[in-house]
Backbone bond lengths (Angstrom), bond angles and torsions (degrees), N, CA, C in turn:
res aa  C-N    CA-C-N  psi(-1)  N-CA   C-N-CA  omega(-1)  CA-C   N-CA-C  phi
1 X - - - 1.459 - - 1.522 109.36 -
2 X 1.199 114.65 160.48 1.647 102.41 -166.68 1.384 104.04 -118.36
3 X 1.021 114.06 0.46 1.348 123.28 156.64 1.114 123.41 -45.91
4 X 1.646 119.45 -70.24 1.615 147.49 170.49 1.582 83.38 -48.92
5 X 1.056 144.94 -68.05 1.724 136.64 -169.07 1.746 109.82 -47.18
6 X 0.953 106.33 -54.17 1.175 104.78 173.83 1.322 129.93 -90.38
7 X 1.600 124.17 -1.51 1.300 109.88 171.31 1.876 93.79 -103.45
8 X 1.134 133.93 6.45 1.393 137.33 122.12 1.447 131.32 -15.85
9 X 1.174 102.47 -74.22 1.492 128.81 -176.62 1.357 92.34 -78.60
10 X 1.295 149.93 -42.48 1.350 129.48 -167.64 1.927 98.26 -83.15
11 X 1.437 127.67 -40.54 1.231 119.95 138.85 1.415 118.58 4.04
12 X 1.082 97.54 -110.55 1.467 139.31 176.41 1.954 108.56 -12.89
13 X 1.430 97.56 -55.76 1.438 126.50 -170.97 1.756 108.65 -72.94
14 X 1.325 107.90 -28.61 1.539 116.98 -179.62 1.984 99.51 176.47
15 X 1.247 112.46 92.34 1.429 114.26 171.37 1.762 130.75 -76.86
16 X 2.118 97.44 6.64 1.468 82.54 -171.06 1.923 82.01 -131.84
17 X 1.771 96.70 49.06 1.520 104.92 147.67 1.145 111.28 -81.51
18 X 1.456 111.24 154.27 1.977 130.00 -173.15 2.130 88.15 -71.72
19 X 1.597 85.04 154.05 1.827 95.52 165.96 1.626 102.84 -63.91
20 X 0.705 124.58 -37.80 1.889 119.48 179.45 1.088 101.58 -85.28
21 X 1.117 140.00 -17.25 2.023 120.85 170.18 1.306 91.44 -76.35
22 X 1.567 136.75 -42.94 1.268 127.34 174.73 1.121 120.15 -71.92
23 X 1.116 142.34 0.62 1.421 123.52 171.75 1.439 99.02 -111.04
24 X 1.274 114.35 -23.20 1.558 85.03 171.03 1.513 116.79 -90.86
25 X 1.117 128.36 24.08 1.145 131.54 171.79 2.006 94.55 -104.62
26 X 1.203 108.11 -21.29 1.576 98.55 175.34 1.411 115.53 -89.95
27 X 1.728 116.40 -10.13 1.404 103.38 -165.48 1.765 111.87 68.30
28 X 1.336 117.74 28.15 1.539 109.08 153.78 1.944 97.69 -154.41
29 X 1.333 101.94 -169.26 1.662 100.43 -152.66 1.804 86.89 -98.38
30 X 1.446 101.01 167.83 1.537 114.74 173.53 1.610 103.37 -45.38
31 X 1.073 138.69 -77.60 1.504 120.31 -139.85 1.585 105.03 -85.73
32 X 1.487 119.34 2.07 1.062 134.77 144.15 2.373 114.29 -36.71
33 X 1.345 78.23 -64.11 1.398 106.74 -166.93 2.136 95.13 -71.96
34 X 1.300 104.41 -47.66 1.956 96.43 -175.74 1.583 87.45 -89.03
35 X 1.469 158.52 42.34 0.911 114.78 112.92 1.702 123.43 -118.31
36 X 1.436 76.46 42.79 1.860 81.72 -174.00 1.734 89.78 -117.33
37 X 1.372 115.19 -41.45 1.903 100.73 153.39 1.759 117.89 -32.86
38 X 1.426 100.93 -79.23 1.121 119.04 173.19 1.396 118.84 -3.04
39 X 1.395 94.96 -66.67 1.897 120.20 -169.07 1.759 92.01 -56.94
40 X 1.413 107.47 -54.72 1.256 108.25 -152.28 1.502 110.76 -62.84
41 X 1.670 106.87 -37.52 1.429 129.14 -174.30 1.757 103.73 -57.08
42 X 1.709 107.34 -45.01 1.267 100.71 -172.65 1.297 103.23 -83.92
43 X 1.446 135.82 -41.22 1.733 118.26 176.84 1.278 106.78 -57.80
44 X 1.292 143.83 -1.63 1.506 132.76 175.65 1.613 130.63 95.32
45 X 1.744 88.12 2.77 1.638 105.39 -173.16 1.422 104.27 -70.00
46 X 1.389 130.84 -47.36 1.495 143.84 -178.47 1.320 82.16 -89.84
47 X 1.796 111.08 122.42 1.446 134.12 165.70 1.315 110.58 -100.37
48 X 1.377 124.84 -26.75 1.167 134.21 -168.64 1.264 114.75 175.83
49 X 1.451 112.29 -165.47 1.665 123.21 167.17 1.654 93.99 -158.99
50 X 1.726 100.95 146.26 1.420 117.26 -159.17 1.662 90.37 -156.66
51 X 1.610 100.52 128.66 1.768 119.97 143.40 1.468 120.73 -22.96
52 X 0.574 154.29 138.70 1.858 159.87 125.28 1.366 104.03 -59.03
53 X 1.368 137.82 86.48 1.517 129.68 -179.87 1.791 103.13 -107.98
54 X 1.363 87.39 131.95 1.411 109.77 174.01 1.389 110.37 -73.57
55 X 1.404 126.01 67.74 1.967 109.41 -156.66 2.169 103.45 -73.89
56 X 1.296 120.41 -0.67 1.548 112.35 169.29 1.902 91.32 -70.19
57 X 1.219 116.34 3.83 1.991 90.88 -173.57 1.380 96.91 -122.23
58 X 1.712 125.97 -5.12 1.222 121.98 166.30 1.484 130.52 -90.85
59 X 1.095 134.54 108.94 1.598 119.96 177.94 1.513 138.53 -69.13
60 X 1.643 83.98 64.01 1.881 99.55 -176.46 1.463 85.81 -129.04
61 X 1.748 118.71 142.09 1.112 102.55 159.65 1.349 133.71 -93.91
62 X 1.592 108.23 151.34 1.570 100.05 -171.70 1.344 100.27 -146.24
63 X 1.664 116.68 140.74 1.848 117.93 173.83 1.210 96.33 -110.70
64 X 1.272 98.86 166.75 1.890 119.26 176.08 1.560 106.35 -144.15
65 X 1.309 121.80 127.58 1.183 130.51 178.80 1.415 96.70 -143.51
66 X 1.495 99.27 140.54 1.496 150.68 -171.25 1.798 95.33 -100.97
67 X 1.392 113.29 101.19 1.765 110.01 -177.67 1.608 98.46 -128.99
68 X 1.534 89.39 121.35 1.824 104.41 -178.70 2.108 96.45 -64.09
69 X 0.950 128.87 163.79 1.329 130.72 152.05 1.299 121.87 -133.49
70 X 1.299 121.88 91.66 1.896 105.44 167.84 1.773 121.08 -78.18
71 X 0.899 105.52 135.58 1.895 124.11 -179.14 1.112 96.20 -106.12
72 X 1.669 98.11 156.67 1.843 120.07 163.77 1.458 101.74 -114.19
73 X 1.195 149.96 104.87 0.761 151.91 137.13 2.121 122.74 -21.58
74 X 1.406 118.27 129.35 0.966 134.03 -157.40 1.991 106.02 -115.94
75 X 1.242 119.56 172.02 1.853 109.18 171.41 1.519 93.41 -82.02
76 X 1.641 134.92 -39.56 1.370 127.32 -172.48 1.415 110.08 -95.71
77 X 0.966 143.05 22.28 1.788 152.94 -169.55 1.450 105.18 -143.77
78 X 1.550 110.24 122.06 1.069 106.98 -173.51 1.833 101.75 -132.56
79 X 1.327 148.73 172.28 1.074 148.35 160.46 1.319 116.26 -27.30
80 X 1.470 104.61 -74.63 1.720 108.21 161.48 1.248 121.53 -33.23
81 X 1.161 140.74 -55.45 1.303 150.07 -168.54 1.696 104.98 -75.10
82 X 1.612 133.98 -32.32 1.340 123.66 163.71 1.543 110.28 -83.89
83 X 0.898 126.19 -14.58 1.555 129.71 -179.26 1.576 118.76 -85.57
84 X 1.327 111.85 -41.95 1.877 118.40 139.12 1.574 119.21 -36.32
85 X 1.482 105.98 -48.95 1.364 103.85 -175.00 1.583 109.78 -64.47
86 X 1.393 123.24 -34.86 1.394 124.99 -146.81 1.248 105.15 -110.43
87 X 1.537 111.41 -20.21 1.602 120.76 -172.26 1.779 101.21 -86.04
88 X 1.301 108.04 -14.18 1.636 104.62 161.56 1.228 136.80 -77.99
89 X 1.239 107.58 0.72 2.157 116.81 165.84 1.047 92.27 -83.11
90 X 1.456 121.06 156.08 1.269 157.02 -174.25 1.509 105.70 -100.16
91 X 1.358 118.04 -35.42 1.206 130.12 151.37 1.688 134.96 -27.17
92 X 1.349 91.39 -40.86 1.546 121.14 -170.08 1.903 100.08 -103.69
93 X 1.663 99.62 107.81 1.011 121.11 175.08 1.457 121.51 -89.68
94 X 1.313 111.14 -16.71 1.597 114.84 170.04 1.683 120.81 -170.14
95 X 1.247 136.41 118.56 1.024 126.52 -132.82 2.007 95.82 -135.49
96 X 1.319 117.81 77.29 1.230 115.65 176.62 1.773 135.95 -104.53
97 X 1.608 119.60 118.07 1.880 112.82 169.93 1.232 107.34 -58.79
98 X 1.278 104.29 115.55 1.376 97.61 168.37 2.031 107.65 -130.63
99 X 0.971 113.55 -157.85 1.756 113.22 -149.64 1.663 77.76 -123.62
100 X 1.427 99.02 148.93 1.590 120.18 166.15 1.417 117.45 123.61
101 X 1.398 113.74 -110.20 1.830 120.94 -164.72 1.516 92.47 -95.98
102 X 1.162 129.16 -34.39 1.268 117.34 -164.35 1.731 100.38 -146.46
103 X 1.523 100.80 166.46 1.536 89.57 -163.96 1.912 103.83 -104.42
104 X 1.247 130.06 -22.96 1.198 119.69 158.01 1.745 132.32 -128.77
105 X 1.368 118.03 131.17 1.297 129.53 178.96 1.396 98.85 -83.79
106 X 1.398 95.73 138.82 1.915 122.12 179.92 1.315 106.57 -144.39
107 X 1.385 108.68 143.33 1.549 140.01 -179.27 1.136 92.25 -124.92
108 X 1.653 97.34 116.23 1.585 108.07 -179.14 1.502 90.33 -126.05
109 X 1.674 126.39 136.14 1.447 131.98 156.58 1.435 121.90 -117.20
110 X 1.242 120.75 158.64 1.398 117.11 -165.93 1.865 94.85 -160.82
111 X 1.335 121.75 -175.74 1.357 136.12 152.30 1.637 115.50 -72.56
112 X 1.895 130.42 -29.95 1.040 107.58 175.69 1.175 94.29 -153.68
113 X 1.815 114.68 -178.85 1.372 118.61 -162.54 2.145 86.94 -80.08
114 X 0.808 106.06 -17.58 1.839 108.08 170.46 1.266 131.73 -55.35
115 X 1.360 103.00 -60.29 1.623 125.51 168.00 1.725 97.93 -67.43
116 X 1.399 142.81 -23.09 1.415 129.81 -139.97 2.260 78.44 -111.71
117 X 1.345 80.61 -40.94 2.008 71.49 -179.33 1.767 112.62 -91.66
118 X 1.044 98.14 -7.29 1.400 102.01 168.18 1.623 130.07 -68.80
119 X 1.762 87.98 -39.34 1.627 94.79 170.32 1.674 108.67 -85.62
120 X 1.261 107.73 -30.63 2.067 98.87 168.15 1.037 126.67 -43.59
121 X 1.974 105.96 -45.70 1.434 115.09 -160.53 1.887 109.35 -86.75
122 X 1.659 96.58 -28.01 1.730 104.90 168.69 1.303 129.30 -84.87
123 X 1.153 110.24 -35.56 1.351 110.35 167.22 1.689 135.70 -129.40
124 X 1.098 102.68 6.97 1.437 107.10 173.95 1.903 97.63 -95.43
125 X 1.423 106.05 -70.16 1.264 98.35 -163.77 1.327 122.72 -57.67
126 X 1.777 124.55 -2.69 1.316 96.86 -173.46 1.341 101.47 -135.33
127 X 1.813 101.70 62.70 1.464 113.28 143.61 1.131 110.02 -80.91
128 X 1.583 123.00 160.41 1.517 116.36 -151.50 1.904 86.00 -93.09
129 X 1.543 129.28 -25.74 1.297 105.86 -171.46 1.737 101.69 -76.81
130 X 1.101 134.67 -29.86 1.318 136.42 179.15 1.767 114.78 -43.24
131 X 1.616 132.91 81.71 1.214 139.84 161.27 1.653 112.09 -46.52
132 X 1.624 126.63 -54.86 1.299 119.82 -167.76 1.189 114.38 -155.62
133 X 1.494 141.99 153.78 1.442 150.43 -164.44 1.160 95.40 -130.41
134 X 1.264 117.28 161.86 1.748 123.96 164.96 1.668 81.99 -152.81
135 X 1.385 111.01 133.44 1.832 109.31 166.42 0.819 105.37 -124.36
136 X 1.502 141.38 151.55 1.668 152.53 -103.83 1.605 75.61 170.65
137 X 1.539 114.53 109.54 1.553 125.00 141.46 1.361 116.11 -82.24
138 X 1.634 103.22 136.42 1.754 118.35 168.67 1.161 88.89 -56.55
139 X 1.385 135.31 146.66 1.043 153.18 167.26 1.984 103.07 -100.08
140 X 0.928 101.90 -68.74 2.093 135.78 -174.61 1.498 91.06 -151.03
141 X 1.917 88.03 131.13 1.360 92.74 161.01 2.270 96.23 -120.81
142 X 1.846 95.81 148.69 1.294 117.11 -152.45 2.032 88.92 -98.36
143 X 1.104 108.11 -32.80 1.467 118.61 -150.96 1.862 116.76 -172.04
144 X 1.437 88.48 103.72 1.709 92.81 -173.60 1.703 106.96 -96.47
145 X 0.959 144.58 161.84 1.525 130.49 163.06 0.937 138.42 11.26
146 X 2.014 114.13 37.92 1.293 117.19 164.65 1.590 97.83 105.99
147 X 1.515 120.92 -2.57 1.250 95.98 170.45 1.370 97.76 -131.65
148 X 1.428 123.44 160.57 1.414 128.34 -137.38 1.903 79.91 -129.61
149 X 1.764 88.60 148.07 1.900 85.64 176.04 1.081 112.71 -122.87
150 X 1.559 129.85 62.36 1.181 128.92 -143.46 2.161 67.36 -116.55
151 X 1.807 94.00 171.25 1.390 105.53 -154.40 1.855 88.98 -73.11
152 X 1.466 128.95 -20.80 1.412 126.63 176.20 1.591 100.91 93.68
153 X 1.637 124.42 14.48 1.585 125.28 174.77 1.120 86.35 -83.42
154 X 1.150 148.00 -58.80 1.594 148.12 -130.04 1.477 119.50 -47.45
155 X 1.307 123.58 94.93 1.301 123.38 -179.34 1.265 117.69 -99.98
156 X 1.673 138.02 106.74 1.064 150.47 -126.88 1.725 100.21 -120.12
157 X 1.321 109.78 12.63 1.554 108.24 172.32 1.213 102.92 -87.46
158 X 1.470 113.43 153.16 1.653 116.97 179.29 1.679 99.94 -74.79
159 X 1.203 117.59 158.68 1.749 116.94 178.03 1.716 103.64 -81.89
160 X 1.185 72.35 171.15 2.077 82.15 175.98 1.276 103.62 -135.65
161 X 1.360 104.60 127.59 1.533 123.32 171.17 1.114 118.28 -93.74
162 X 1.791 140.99 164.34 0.998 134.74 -162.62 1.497 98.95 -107.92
């Protein structure tokens, strides 16, 4: 239904709009709109709802590392079955198979780049299917889930001279 697509994307775009800013942005009425959440919440499509935090503007410290993982695969070990294992740290902010050089991308956060390789080197790498890590520190982040953290001066008209 394209409804659920787009009251997704309006989600997605700002999730702590009112049910009536959303429905009139859908063209149907509020309880239209909470039981089409609803639906979504109970098939499992809506996992949650989460902040976008800019943490360079908060004064707590926090790291983010980007960790390649290559696996060997086994006849009783399967993807699912190392991704259970790893998707249970708290540590582990996002845990995706994906296709190419290595077979899973991880978002690991912590308080320091210490604690963030400490938990790679203790407990990620020495599951026995885990062959190799590479960890990638956030350095600056530019753009989290569609929203950009630029200071919001940016005026993109060309100037005019006299």
């Amino acid at each position: 239904m394209e409804a659920k697509r787009e009251l997704l994307d309006l989600l997605l775009s700002n999730a702590r709009q009112s049910t009536e800013d959303i429905a009139r942005q859908l063209g149907v009425d509020a309880a239209t709109v909470e039981e089409l959440v609803d639906e979504l919440e109970t098939d499992g499509a809506i996992r949650g709802y989460q902040a976008v935090v800019d943490w360079d503007s908060v004064d707590e410290r926090h790291v983010r590392a980007e960790v390649e993982l290559n696996v060997e695969l086994d006849r009783e070990t399967g993807y699912e079955d190392i991704a259970q294992r790893i998707a249970k740290f708290s540590q582990v902010a996002s845990l995706r198979l994906i296709s190419g050089d290595y077979d899973f991308a991880v978002d690991v956060e912590g308080d320091s780049m210490h604690d963030v390789s400490n938990f790679v080197s203790e407990q990620i790498a020495p599951i026995p299917e885990v062959t190799q890590t590479v960890t990638h520190f956030v350095m600056r982040t530019y753009k989290e889930r569609g929203v950009y953290f630029g200071d919001g001066d940016d005026d993109d008209r060309l100037a005019v001279s006299p």
